[in-house]
Backbone as a ProteinNet text record, in pm:
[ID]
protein_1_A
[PRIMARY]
XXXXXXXXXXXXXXXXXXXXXXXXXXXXXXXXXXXXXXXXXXXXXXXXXXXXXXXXXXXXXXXXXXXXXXXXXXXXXXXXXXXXXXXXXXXXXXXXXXXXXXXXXXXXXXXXXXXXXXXXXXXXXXXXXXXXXXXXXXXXXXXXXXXXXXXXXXXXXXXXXXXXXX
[TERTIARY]
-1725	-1662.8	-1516.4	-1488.3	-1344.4	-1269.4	-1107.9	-1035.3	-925.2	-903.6	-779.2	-644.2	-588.4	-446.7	-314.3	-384.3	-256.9	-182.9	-48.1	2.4	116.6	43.1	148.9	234.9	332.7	439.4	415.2	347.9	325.3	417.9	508.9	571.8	569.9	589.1	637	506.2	425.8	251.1	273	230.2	184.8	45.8	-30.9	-175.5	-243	-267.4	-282.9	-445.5	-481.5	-634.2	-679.9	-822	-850.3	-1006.1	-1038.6	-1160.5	-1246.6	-1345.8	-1411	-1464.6	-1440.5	-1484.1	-1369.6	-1250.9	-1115.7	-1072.4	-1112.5	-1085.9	-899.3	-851.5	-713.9	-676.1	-542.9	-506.2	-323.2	-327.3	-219.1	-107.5	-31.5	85.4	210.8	215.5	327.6	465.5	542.6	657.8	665.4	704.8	714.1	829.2	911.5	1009.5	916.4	942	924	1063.7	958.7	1132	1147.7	1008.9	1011.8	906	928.7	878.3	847.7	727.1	740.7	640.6	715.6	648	589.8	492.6	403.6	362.5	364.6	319	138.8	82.9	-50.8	-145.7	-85.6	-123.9	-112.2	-152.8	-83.4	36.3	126.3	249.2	238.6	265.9	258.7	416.1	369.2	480.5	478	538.3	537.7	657.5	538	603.3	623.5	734.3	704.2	785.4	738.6	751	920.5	968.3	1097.4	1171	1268.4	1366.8	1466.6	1444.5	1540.4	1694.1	1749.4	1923.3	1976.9	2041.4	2086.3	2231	2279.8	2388.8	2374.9	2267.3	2236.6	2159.1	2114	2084	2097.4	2258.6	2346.9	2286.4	2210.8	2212.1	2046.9	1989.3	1879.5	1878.2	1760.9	1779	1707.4	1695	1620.2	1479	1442.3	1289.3	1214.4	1332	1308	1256.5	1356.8	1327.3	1242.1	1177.8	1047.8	918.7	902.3	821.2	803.2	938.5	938.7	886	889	853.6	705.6	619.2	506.9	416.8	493.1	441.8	522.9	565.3	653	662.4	503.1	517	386.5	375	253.4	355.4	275	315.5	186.7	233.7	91.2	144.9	59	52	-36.7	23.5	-42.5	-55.5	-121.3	-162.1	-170.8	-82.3	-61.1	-79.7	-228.8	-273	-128	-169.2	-53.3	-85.5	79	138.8	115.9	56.8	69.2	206.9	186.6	402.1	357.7	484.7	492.6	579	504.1	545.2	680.3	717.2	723.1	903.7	977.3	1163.6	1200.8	1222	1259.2	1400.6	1393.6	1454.3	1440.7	1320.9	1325.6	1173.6	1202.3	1147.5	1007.5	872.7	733.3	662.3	620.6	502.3	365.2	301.1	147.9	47.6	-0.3	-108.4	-255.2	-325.4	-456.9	-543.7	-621.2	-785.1	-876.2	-999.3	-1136.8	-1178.5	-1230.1	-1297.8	-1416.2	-1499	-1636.7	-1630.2	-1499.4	-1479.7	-1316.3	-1292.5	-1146	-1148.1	-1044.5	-963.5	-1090.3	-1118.4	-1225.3	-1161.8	-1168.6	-1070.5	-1179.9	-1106.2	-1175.1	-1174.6	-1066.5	-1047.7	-997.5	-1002.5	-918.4	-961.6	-851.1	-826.4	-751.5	-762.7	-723.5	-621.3	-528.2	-481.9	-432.8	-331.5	-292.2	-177.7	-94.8	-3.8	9.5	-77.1	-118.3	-255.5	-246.6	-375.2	-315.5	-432.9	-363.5	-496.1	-462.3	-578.1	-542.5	-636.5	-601.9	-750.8	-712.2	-754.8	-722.1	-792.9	-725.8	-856.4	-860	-929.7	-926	-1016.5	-1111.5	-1022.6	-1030.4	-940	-997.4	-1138.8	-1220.7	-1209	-1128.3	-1092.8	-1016.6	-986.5	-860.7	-881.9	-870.6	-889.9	-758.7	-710.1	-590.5	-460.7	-489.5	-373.2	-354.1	-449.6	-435.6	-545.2	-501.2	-553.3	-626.9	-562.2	-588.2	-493.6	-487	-430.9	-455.8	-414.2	-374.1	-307	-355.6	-242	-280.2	-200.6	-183.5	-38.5	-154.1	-15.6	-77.5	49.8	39	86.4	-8.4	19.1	72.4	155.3	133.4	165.7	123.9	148.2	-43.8	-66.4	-195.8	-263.6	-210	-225.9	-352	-324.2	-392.9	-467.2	-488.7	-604	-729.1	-797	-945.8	-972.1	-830.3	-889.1	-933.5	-871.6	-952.8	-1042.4	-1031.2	-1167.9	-1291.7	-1348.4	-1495	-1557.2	-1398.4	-1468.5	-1426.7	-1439	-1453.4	-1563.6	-1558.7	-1636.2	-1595.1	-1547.2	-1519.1	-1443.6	-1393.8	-1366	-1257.4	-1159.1	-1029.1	-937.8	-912.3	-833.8	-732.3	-643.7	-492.3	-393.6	-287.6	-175.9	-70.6	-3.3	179.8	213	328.8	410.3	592.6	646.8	789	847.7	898.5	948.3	1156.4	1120.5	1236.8	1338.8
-1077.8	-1099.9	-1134.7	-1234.6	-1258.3	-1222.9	-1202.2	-1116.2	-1190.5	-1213.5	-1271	-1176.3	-1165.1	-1102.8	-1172.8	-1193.4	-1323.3	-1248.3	-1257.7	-1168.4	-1291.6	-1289.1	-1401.3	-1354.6	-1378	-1281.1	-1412.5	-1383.5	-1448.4	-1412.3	-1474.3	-1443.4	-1278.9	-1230.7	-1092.5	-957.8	-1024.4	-992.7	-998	-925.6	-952.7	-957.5	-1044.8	-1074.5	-1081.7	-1014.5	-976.1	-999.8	-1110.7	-1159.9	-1089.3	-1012.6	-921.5	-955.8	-946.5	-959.3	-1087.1	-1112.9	-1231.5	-1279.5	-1114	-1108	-1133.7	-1142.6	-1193.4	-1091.8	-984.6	-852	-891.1	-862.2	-898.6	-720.4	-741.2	-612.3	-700.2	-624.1	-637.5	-562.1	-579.2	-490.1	-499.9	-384.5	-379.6	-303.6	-292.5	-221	-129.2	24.2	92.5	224.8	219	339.2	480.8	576.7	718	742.1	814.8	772.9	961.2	994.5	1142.5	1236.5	1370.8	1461.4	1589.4	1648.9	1714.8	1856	1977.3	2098.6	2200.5	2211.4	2281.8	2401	2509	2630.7	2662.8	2625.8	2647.3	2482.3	2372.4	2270.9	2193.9	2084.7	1990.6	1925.3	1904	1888.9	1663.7	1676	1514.7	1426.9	1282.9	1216.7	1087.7	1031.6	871.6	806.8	702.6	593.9	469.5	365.3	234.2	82.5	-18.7	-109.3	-111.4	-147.2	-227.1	-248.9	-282.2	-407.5	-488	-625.6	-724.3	-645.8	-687.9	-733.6	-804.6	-715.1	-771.2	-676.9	-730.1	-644	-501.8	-507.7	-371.4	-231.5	-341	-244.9	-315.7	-360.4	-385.4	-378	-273	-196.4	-287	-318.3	-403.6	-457.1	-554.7	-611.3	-744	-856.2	-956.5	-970	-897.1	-818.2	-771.7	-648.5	-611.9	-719.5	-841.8	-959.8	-1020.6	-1050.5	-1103	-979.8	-884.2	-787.6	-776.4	-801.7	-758.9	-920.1	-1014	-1142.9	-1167.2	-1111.1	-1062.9	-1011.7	-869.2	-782.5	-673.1	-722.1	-697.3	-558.3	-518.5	-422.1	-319.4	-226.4	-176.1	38.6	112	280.8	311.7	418.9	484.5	626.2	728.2	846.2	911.9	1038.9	1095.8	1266.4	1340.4	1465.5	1523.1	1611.5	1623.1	1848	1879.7	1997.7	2101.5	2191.3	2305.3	2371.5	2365.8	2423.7	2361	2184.7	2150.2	2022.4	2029.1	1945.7	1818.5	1825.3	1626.7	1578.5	1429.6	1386.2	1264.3	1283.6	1190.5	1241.1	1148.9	1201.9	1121	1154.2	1076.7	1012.1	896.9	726.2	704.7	730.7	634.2	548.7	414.2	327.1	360.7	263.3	286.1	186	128.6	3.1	97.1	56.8	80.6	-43.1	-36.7	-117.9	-104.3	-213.8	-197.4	-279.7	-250.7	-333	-275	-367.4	-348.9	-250	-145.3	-56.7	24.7	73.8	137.4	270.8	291.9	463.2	458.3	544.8	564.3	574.1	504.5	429.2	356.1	362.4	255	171.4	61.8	-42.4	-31.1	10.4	57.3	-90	-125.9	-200.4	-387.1	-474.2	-599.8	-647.8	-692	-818.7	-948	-1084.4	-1197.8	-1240.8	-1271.4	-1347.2	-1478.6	-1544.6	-1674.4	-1685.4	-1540.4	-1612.2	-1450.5	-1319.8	-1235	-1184.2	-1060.4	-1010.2	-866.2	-781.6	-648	-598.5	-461.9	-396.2	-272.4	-189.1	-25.1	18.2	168	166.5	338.8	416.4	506	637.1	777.1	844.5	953.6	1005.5	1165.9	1248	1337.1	1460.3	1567.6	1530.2	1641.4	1587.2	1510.4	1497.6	1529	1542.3	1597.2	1474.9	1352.4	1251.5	1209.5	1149	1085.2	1212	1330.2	1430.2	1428.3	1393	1373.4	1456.6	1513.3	1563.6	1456.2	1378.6	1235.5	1179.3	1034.7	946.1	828.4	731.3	634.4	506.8	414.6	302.3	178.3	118.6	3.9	-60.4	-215.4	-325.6	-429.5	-521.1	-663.3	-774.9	-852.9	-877.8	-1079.9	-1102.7	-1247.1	-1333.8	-1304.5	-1430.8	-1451.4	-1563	-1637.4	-1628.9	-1618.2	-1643.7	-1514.3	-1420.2	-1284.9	-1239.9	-1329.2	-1288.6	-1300.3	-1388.7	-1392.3	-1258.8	-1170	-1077.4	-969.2	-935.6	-861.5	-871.2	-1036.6	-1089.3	-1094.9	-1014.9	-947	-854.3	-800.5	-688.1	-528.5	-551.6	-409.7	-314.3	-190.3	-99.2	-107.1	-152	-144.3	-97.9	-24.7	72.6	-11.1	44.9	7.4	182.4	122.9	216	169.7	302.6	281.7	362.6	313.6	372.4	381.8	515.1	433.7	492.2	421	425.8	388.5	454.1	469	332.7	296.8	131.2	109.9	132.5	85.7	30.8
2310.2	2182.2	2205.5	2117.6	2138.7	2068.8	2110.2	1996.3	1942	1849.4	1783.8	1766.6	1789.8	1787.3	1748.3	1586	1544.1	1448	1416.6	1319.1	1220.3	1101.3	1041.9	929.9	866.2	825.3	635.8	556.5	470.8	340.2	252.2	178.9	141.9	272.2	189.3	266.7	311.8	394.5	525	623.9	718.8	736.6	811.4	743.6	926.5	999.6	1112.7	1106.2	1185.7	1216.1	1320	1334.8	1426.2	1447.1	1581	1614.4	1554.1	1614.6	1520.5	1379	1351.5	1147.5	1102.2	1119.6	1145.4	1012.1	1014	921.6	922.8	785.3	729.2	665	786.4	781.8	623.5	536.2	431	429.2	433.2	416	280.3	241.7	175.3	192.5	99	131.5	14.9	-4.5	-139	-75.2	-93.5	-87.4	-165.7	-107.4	-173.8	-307.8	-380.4	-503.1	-537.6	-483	-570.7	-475.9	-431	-404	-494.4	-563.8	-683	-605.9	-547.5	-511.4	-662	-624.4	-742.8	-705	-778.8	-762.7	-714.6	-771.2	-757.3	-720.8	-737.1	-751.9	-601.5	-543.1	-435.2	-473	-389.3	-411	-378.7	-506.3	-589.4	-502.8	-448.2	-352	-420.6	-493.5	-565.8	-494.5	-481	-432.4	-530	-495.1	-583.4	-529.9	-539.6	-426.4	-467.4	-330.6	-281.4	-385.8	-417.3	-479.1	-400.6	-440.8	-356	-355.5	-254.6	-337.4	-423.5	-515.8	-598.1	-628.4	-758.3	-786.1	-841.7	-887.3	-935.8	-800.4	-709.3	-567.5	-443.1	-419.9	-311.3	-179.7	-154.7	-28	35.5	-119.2	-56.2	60.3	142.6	209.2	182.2	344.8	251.6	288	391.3	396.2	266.8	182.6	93.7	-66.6	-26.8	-148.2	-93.4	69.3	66.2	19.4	33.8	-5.6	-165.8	-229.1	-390.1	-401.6	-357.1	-405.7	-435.5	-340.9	-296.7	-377.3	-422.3	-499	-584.1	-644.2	-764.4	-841.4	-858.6	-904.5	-857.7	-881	-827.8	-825.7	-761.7	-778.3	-687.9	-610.7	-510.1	-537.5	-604.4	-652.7	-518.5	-440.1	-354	-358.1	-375	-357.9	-218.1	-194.2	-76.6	-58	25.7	1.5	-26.9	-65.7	-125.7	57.6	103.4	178.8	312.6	296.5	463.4	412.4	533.3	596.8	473.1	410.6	396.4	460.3	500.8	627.6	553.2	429.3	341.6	320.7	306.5	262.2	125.5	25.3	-67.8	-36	-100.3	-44.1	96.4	143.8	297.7	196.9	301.4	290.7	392	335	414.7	355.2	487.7	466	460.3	355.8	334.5	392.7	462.2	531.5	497.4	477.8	388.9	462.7	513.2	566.8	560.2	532.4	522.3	608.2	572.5	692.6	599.2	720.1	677.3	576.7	585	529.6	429	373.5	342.5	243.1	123.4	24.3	-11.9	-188	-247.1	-319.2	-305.2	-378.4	-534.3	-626.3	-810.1	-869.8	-826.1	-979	-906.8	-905.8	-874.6	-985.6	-1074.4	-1212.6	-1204.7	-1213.9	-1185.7	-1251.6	-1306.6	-1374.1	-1329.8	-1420.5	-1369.4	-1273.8	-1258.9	-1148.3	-1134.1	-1077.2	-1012.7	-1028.4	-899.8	-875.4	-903.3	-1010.8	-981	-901.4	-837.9	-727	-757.3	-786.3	-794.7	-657.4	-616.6	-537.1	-463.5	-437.6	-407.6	-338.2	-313.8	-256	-366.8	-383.4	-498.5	-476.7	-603.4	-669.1	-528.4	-486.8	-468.7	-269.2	-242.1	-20.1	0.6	122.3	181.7	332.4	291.8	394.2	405.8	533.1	580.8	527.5	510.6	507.6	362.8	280.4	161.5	59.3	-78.5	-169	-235.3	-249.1	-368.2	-329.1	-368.7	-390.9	-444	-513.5	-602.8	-573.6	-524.9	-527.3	-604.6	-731.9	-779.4	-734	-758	-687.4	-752.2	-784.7	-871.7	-750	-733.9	-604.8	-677.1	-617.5	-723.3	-564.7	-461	-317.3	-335	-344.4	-349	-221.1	-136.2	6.6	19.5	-37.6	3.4	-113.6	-167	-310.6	-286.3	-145.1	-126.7	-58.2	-18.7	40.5	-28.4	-146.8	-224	-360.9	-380.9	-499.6	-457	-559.4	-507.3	-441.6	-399	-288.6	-383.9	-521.9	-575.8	-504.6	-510.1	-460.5	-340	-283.5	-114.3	-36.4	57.6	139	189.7	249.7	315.6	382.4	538	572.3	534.9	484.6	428.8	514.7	578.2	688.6	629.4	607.2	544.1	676.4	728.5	835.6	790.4	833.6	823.9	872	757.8	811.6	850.2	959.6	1070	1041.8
[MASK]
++++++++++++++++++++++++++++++++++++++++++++++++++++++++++++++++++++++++++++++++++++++++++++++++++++++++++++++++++++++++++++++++++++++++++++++++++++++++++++++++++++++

């Protein structure tokens, strides 16, 4: 079997071709905005995508305006068990990474419109998969480039990675 190991940096995507099913690994960008500790409950971590630079958030970057160009709007709600580590700091920045896989994350919902895709998508009140209670992620995705990857594939499984972005 041959392996492809191509990684292309698509308005705002990295869209990484793998193996011969040429499985499309997605990426986004979403800062942590809020950490919320609960008494009896899992302790709730929201995230929500990037914002360019601008005058109103200086400090942006222009990574950050290819990512917000991308995907504009979207929130990933995570449940995180009562009393293990979050691995998570409010205002650091984290790419969420999304590909097709046999297990994980069920992609619920993808809706079309004329100039985006929204995708909701997330893991049960009732797992404790990937260090997680639950979780939640919607995203309005409006780069065309990456819309065959999730039209049609409602019901379908995706491993999801956030990793601390550098």
């Amino acid at each position: 079997m041959s392996r492809v190991n191509r990684v292309v940096f698509i308005q705002g995507y990295y869209v990484s071709l793998r193996e011969t099913k040429e499985k499309t690994m997605i990426r986004a960008k979403f800062r942590c905005m809020s950490i919320t500790y609960n008494a009896d409950q899992p302790t709730e971590v929201r995230f929500l995508p990037v914002a360019p630079k601008c005058s109103s958030y200086p400090e942006g970057c222009e990574e950050n305006k290819a990512f917000w160009d991308a995907s504009p709007s979207g929130e990933m709600k995570a449940g995180i068990p009562k009393g293990a580590n979050v691995p998570f700091i409010v205002g650091d920045f984290y790419y969420i990474d999304m590909e097709p896989s046999d297990e994980g994350w069920k992609l619920w919902a993808v809706t079309q419109y004329e100039h985006n895709i929204n995708i909701s998508m997330g893991l049960g009140w009732d797992s404790d998969r990937d260090g997680f209670f639950h979780a939640e992620l919607d995203l309005g995705i409006t780069n065309k480039a990456v819309w065959p990857t999730f039209t049609g594939k409602s019901g379908s499984k995706w491993a999801v990675t956030i990793t601390p972005a550098s």
